[in-house]
C-alpha positions as CSV (number, residue, x, y, z in Angstrom):
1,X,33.5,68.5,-26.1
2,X,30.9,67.9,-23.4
3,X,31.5,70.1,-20.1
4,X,31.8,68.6,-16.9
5,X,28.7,69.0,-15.4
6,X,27.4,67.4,-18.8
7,X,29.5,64.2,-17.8
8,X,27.9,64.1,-14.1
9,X,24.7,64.3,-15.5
10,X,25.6,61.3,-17.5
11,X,27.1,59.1,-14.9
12,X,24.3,59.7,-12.6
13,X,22.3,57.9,-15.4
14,X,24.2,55.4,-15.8
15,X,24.5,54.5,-12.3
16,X,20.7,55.0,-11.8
17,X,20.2,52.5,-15.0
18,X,22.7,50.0,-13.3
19,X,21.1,50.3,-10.4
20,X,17.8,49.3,-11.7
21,X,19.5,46.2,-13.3
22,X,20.8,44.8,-10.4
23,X,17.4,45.3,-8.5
24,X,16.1,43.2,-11.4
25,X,18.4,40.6,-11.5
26,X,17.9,40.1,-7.8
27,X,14.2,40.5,-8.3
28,X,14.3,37.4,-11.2
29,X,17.0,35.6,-9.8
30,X,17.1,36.7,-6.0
31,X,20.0,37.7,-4.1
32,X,23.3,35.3,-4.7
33,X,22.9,34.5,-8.4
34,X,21.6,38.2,-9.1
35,X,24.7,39.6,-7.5
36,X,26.7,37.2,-10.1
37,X,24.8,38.5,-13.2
38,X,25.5,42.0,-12.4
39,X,29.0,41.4,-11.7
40,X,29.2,40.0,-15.1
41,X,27.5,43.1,-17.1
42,X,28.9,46.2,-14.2
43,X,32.0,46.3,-17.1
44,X,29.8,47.5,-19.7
45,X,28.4,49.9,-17.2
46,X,31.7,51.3,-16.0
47,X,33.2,51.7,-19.1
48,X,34.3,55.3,-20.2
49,X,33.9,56.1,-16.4
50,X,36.9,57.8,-13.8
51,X,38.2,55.1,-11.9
52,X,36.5,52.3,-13.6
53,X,39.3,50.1,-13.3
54,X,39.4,50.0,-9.2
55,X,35.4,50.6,-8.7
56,X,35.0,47.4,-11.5
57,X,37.2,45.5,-9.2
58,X,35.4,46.3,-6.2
59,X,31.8,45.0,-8.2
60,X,33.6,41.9,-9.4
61,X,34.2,41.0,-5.3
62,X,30.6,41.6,-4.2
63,X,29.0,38.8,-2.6
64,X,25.6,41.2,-1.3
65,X,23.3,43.1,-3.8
66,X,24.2,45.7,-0.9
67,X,27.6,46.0,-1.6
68,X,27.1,46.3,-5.2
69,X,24.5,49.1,-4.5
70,X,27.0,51.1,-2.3
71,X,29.9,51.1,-4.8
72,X,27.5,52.6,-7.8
73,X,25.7,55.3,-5.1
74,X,29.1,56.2,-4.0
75,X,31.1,56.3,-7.2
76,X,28.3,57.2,-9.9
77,X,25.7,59.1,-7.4
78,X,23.2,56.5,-8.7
């Protein structure tokens, strides 16, 4: 069983890999569309994580990259 700092450490990662996603998507596909894209693949992200279900809700009505950003700092750390 992994300790809880052990699971910090993890969602930091997670949130720093999803963050780099979504600064790619809008890199490739710029701002509205990549905001889109990384609503579609945040689940995958969130899975396994505290409070998924309400912070996956909150990604899925972004409209900004910035909003999506803020969720992930302030949920995962990222």
């Amino acid at each position: 069983m992994r300790s809880p700092g052990a699971a910090q450490s993890s969602h930091l990662v997670i949130g720093g890999l999803a963050l780099e996603h979504l600064h790619g998507l809008v890199d490739l596909f710029g701002a509205r569309k990549g905001t889109l894209a990384m609503r579609r693949h945040a689940a995958a992200y969130l899975r396994g994580i505290p409070g998924a279900p309400s912070l996956r809700a909150g990604v899925f009505r972004a409209t900004a990259p910035s909003e999506i950003e803020h969720l992930l700092r302030v949920s995962l750390g990222g």
